[in-house]
N, C-alpha and C positions, 0 to 999 in steps of 0.2 A: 407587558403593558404597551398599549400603543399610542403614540402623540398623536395630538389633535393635528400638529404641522404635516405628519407624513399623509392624511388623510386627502386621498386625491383629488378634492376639488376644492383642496387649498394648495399640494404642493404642487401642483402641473403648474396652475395660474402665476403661484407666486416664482417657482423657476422661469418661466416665460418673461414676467417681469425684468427677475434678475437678468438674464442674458440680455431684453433687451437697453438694460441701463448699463451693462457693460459694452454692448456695442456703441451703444451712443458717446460715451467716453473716452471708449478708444478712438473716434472719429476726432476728437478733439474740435467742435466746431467753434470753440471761443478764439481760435488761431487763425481759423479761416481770411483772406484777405476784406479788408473792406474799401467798398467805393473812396476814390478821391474825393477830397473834403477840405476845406481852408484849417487854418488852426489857429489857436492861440498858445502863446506862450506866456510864463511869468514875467513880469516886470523886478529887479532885483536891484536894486542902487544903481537906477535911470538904465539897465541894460536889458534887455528881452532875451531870455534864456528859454531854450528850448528842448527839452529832453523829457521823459516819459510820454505820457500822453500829447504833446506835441508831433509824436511820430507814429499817430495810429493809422495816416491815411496819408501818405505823400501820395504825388502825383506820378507816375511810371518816364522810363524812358525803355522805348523800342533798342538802343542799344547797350542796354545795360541791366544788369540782374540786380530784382530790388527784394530786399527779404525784408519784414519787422519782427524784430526778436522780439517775443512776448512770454510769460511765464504761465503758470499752468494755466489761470484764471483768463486768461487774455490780454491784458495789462500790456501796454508796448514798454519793453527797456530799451531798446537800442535798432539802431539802423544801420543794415547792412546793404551795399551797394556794389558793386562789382560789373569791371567794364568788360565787354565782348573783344574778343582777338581781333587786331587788325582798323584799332581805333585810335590814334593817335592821338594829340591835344586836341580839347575842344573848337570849333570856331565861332563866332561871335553869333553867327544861327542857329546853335545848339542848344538849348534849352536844360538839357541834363535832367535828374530827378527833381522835382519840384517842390517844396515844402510853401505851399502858400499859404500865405497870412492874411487871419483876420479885418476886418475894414479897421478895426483899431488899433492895431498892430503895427499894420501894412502905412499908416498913418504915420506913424514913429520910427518910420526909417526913409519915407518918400523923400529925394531931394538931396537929403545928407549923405558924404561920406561917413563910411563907418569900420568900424573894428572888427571882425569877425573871428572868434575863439572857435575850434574845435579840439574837443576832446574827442581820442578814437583808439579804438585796439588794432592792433594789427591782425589780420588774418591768422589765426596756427599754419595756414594751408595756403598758397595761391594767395599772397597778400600784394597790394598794389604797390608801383615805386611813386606814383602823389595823388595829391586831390586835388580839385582845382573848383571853387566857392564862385560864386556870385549875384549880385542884388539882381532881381529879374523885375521887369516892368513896361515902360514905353521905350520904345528906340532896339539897338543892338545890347549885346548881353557882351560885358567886360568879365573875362573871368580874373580872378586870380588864382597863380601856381604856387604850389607848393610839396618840395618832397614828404617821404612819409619813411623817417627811419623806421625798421621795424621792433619799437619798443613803444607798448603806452606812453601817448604822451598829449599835447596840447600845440598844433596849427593857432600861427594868427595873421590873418588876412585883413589886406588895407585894401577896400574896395571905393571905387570913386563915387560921388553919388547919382544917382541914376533916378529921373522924374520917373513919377507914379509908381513906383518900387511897390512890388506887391506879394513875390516870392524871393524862397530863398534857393538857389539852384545847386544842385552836386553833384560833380562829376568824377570818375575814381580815374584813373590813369596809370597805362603800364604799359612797358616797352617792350612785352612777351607777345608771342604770334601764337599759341598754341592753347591757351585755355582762358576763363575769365580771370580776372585778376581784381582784387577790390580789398575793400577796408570797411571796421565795424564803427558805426559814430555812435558816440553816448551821452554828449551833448554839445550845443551849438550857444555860443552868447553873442550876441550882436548889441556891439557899442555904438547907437549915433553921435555923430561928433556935434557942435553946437554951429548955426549958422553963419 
């Protein structure tokens, strides 16, 4: 007895089909990078927290590797950043990866010093020895340093305030000449302090 399905001018078509929605998946295009884009973050007991979807579209830096870890769906989890050999501390014209914020956002940090929390993994592989945060806006860019033991854990940065503050800047830092070296962030909370 013979199935309707093996009958060839259902199973060429519908094999055809199939392969091509297995090639399209294997392509993974929900990972693909996307254009840079401002963001927003949650508001959580007066602090603007930044992790998932906060980190689907940072801004690049030419001297440093930027990955966004996302899950099958495309969902961002986390940020991965990793500095090029032969970069030392940032300087005050550096800009680093840029996470910019929202006009509402970017509202809620203009002016203020602030608290900066990072949550981050360490690399399995090539992990960095710190990071170095900063409010980006008008004027020169103040970073703040910070080493990065290598065990999960939570950075917190005392940043000055900085007018028209409008990103949030990241730079990995490592004192290796031979390969990149970087660290995974999984979230960012930014405390303004009061005037």
């Amino acid at each position: 007895m013979r199935l309707w399905i093996f009958h060839p001018l259902v199973f060429y078509p519908l094999s055809i089909v199939l392969a091509l929605l297995v090639i399209a998946i294997s392509l993974r295009p929900q990972t693909w990078p996307r254009e840079p884009a401002p963001i927003s973050g949650r508001v959580v007991n007066g602090a603007l927290v930044l992790d998932g979807n906060a980190f689907n579209s940072p801004y690049g830096d030419p001297i440093q590797n930027l990955t966004v870890k996302r899950n099958f769906w495309g969902a961002p989890l986390s940020l991965r950043v990793a500095v090029q050999p032969g970069h030392p501390a940032p300087p005050p014209t550096e800009r680093g990866v840029r996470l910019v914020l929202s006009p509402a956002d970017a509202q809620r940090i203009a002016g203020r010093a602030l608290t900066v929390d990072v949550s981050y993994l360490p690399l399995p592989v090539n992990a960095g020895s710190s990071l170095a945060i900063s409010a980006e806006g008008a004027g020169p860019v103040n970073w703040a340093t910070r080493p990065t033991p290598p065990q999960a854990g939570t950075l917190r940065f005392e940043l000055p305030p900085q007018a028209n503050a409008e990103a949030i800047g990241i730079r990995a830092i490592s004192t290796a000449a031979e390969e990149a070296y970087g660290i995974e962030i999984t979230r960012i909370r930014i405390t303004p302090h009061s005037f």
